[in-house]
MILO-605769 format. One line per 5 residues: their letters; for each residue x negated, y, z negated of C-alpha. Coordinates in steps of 0.05 Angstrom, whole numbers. Each point is the difference from the previous one (the first is absolute). Example, Ala and Ser with C-alpha at 12.3 -4.5 7.8 and 13.67 -1.06 7.14 Angstrom:
2
AS> -246,-90,-156  -27,69,13;
REM end
This chain:
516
XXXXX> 191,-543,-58  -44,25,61  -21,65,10  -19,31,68  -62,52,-3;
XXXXX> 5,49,56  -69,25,31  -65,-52,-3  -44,55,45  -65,21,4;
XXXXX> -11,46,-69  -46,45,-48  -1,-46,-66  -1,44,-55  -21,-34,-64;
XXXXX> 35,39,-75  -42,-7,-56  53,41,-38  -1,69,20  54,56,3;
XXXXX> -33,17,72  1,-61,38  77,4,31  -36,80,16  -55,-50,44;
XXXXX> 49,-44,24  49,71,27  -56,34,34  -19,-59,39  69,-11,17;
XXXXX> -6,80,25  -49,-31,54  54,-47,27  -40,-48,-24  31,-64,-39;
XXXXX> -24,-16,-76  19,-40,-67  -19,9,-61  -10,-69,-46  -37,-7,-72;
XXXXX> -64,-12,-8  22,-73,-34  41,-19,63  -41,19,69  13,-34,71;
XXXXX> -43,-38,32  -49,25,61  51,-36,44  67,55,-5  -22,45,52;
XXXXX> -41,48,-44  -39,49,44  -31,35,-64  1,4,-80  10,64,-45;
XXXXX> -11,-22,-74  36,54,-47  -20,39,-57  16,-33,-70  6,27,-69;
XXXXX> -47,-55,-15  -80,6,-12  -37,-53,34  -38,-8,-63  64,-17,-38;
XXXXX> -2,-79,-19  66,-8,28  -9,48,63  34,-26,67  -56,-45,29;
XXXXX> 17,-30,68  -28,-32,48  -22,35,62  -39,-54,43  48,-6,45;
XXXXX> 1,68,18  -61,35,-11  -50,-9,58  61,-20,46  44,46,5;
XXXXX> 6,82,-16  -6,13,-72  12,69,-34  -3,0,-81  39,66,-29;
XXXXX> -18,23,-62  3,-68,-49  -6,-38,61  -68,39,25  -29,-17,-72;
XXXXX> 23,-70,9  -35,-8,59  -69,26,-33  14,-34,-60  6,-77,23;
XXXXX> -59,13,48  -49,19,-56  3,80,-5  11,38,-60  64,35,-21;
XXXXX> 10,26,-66  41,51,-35  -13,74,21  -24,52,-59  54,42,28;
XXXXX> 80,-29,25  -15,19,80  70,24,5  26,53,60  -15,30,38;
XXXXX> -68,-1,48  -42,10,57  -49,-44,52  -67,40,-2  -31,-56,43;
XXXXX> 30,-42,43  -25,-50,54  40,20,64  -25,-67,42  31,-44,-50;
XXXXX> 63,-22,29  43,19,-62  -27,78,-4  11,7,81  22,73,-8;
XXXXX> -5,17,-67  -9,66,-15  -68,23,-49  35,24,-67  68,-33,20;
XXXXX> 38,-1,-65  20,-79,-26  40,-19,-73  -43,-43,-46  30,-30,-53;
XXXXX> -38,-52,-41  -37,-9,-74  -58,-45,36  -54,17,51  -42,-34,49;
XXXXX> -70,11,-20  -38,-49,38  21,-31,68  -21,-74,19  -63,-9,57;
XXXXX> 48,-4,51  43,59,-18  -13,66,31  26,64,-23  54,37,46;
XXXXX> 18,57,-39  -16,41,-72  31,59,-35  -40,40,-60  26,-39,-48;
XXXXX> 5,-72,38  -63,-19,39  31,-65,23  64,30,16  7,-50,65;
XXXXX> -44,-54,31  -4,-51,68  -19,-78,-22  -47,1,61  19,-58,51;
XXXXX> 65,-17,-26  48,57,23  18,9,-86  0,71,-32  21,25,-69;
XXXXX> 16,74,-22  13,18,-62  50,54,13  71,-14,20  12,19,82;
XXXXX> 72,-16,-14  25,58,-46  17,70,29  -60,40,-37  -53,-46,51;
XXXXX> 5,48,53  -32,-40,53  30,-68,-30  36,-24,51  -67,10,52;
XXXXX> -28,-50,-46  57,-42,-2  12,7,79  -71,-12,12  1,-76,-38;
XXXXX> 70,-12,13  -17,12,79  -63,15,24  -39,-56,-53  63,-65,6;
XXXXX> 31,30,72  69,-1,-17  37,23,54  53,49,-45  55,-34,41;
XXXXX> 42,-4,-60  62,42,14  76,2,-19  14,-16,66  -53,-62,10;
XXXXX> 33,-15,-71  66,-5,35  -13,-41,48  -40,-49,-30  50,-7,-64;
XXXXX> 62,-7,47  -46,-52,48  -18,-41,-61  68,4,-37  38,-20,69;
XXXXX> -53,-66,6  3,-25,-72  71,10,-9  34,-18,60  67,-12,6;
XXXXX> 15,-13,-76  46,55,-46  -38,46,-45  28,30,-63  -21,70,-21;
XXXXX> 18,34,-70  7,77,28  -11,44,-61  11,69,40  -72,17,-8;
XXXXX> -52,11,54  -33,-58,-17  60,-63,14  29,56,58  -66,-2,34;
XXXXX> -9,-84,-9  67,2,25  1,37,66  -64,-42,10  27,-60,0;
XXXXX> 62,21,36  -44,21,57  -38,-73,1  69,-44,-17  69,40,14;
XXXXX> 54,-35,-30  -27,-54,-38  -26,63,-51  58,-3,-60  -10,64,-41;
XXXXX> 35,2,-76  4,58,-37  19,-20,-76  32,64,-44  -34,-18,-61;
XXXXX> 30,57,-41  -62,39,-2  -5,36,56  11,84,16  69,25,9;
XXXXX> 39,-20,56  -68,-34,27  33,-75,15  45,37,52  -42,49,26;
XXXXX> -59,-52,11  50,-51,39  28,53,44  -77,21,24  -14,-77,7;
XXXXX> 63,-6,43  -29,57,41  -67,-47,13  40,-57,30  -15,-45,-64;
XXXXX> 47,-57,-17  1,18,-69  48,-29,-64  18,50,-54  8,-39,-70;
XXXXX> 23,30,-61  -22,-35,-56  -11,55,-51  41,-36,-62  -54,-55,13;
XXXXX> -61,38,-9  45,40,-67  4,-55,-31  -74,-34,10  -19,65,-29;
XXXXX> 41,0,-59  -43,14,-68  -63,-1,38  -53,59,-17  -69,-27,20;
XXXXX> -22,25,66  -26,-65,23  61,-41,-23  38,53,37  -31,-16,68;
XXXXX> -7,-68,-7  89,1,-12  3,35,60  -41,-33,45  31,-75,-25;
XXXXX> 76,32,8  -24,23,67  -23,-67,22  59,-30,-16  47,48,39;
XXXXX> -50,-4,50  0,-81,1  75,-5,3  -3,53,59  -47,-31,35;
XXXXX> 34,-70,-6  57,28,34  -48,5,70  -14,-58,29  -53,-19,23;
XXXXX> -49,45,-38  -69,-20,-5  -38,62,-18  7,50,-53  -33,74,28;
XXXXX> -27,45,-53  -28,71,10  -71,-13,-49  -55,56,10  -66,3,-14;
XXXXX> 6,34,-58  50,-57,-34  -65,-48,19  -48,33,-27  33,18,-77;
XXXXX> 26,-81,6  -72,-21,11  -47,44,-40  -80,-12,-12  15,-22,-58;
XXXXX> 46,-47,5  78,-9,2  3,15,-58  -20,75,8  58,23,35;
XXXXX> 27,61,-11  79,-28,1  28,-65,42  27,15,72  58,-27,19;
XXXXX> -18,-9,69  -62,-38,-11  3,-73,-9  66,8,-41  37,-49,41;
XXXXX> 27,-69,-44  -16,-70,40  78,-14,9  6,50,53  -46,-38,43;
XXXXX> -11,54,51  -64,16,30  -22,76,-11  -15,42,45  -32,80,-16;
XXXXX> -13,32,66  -30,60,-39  -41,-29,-51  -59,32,27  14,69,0;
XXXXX> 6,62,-51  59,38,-8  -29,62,55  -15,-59,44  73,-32,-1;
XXXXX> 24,74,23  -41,9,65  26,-75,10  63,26,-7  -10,62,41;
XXXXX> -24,-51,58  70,-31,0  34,61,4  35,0,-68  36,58,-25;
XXXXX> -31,47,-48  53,-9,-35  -17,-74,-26  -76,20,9  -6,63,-40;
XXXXX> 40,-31,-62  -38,-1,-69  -23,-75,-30  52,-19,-40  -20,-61,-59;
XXXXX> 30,-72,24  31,-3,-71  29,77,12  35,41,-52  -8,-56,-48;
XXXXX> -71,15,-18  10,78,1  48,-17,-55  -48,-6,-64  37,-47,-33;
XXXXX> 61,-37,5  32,-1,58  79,10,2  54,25,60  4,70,-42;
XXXXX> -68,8,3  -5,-19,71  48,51,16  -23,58,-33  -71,-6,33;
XXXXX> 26,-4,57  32,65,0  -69,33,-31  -37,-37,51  53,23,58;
XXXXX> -5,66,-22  -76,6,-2  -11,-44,73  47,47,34  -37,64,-21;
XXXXX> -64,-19,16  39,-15,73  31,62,-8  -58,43,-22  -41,-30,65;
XXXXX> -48,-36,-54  27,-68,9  -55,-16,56  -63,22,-46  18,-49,-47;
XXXXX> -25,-60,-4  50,-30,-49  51,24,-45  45,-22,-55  30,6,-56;
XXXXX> -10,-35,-71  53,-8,-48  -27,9,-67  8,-42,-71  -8,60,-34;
XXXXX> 63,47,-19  -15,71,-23  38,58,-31  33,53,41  54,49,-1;
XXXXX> 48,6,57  51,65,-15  7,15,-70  -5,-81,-13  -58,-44,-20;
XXXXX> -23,-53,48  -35,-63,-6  -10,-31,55  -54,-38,55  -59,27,40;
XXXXX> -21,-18,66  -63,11,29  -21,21,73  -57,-28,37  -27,22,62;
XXXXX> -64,-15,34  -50,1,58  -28,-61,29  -28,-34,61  16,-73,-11;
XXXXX> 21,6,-79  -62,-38,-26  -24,64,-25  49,63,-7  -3,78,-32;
XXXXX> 59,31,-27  36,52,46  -5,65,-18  76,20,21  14,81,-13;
XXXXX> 28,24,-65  59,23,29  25,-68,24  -19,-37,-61  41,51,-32;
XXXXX> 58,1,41  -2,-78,-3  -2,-6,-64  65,49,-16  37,-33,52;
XXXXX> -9,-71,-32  19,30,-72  54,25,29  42,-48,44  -36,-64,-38;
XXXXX> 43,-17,-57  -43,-28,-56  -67,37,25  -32,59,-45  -60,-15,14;
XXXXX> -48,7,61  -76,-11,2  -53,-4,58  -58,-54,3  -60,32,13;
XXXXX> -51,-67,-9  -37,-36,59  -16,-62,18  -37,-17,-16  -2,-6,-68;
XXXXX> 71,-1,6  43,-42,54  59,35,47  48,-33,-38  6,2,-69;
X> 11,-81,-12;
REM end
């Protein structure tokens, strides 16, 4: 099975040794229009990709810890633009013979640059006392020959420093996070005045190179895509419409698990985009594969093989086909391929290397390099209603992991009309658009209640609502009292079988959107 990567161009390389910041590094360089990928520390390109410069991330690591990431930089260092953040500033000292070892006191915060070296390239413009966010148990206490110190605070005294001849600096703040004031300088000034990229990386250079290279490597063969009425496959799809036409054949499956009336509603605005699209109800399929199933993994993995096997028999009925189109982001990348390992991922993803050999159709993800805010502005570029764009991320498995539990038709329905009822307040209410995502969770859980003069006992739902930019990190949304109350009566109330309503109030992380 082959597999067509979009976008082999000239790039920042940013290397994760494991930290919650690095897809922060990887966003604000993207804010330059300036192309970058993130890959572990165990797994790192050669010189040869097109790499203009390298960021190395923080890490929750100590480089003194025995089993500390520990790769090597010869290849880099010396020969093209190095900046070490955090972990990756101490890495630098530490394999070139300086001293790092645990502060008395977690630097943790909060800070300012008391001194600062303006005519090093990477504090061009830095402000005396700018404010930065530290956030690490280990200092720098003594820098190798060739280091030179850039930058202190009161507490750090090696806050930042310039390996002298070799275009390499480390800081030992984070630039990337909000509370680093003049972060983005720093980033800006490495990112483009230190490696020269040319910030050329646009929605609309995106665009054209993506339909370009999609029109040369496919040619005249039939695609098949697997439209799921998100932004995400609706995006991939009017893409490869513009590069192909015809040969595009969209299929929408109904697995059973989607929002109320959504099969119809999403085929109609499909129609509207001049897609050749196939509506295919195969909800008794997917009932059935779900049958006695509670494990959240077990549940995904019946969806996604039921899906596959609609979607094979589809596809068989186009002849012809040679390529299968997904709508992977970078986000699905990154949680498949952790720093750790495989093995580390948070939950599978349907859409990433979840094909089985017998289709024998090359792959093709014409978005695979962008986050979720990213795939939008794409969007925008083409012109595509806000009404596809602005919709919430909805799970590939749907309503049958916001059912805790086993999945059944009753339960299908009934959180559908919770769901309905919530979705079309927000709308109502004008809140729909400062939400990131929303949804509703049916709940294993039944609790006592009294509707009338009768005792109830009967399910709870929960409500979840939150802000994001690209979902890899989120916050709860604080919606008002008075629609949470409202909601909730009206769901009591026309739900039969609901006494119950609570609201989710966690982030993530620790916690994830979804609750399985």
């Amino acid at each position: 099975m082959g597999c067509l990567v979009l976008h082999m161009q000239k790039m920042i390389l940013i290397i994760d040794f494991g930290s919650q910041y690095t897809q922060l590094i990887a966003r604000r360089v993207r804010e330059l229009n300036v192309y970058c990928e993130i890959h572990p520390f165990n797994n790192i390109p050669s010189i040869e990709n097109e790499i203009l410069g390298v960021i190395l991330s923080g890490s929750p690591f100590s480089v003194n810890d025995t089993n500390s990431p520990n790769p090597d930089l010869s290849n880099y260092l010396g020969k093209i633009p190095l900046l070490g953040v955090c972990y990756g500033a101490q890495y630098l000292v530490h394999s070139n013979g300086g001293l790092v070892m645990a502060s008395k006191t977690r630097e943790y915060g909060r800070a300012n640059l008391n001194t600062i070296d303006n005519s090093c390239d990477l504090m061009n413009g830095i402000s005396k006392d700018s404010q930065v966010w530290m956030s690490h148990g280990d200092t720098i206490k003594e820098l190798p020959d060739d280091f030179q110190k850039i930058c202190s605070t009161s507490d750090v005294e090696n806050a930042g420093f310039e390996i002298l001849g070799k275009s390499a600096f480390g800081i030992q703040f984070h630039p990337e996070v909000y509370h680093s004031l003049e972060g983005q300088t720093i980033l800006k000034n490495f990112v483009v005045g230190v490696c020269n990229c040319d910030q050329s990386w646009t929605p609309d250079s995106f665009v054209d190179s993506t339909v370009n290279e999609l029109k040369r490597t496919i040619g005249n063969e039939k695609v098949i895509l697997g439209l799921s009425g998100g932004v995400d496959s609706s995006v991939a799809a009017i893409l490869l419409h513009k590069a192909i036409g015809s040969q595009l054949n969209c299929i929408f499956v109904d697995n059973g698990l989607l929002r109320k009336d959504e099969f119809d509603e999403v085929l109609d605005s499909y129609k509207d985009l001049g897609l050749n699209v196939k509506g295919v109800d195969a909800k008794d399929k997917f009932y059935d594969a779900l049958a006695g199933l509670t494990d959240p993994e077990e549940k995904r993995k019946a969806i996604g093989h039921v899906f596959i096997e609609v979607f094979d028999e589809e596809s068989n009925k186009v002849e012809g086909a040679k390529w299968l189109a997904q709508g992977t982001i970078y986000p699905d990348i990154i949680e498949s391929i952790s720093v750790k390992g495989p093995s580390a991922t948070i939950k599978s993803h349907h859409n990433v290397g979840g094909l089985p050999d017998y289709m024998k159709l090359k792959v093709v993800e014409p978005l695979r390099s962008l986050f979720k805010d990213e795939v939008r502005r794409v969007g925008n570029s083409l012109n595509m209603p806000d009404t596809i764009l602005g919709r919430h991320p909805f799970p590939g498995p749907g309503l049958g992991i916001r059912i805790l539990g086993e999945v059944t038709a009753e339960k299908v329905q009934i959180l559908q009309e919770v769901d309905y009822i919530f979705i079309q307040g927000l709308k109502d209410n004008g809140l729909y658009d400062k939400v990131w995502q929303a949804g509703s969770i049916l709940l294993p859980v039944q609790s006592v209640g009294v509707m009338g003069d009768e005792r109830t006992y009967e399910n709870a739902v929960a409500l979840r609502a939150v802000t994001s930019t690209d979902g890899m990190t989120a916050d709860w949304c604080h919606l008002p009292y008075g629609f949470l109350a409202k909601t909730s009566n009206d769901i009591i109330n026309k739900v039969k079988g609901i006494n119950r309503v609570t609201y989710d109030i966690s982030s993530k992380p620790p916690a994830t959107i979804e609750w399985e």
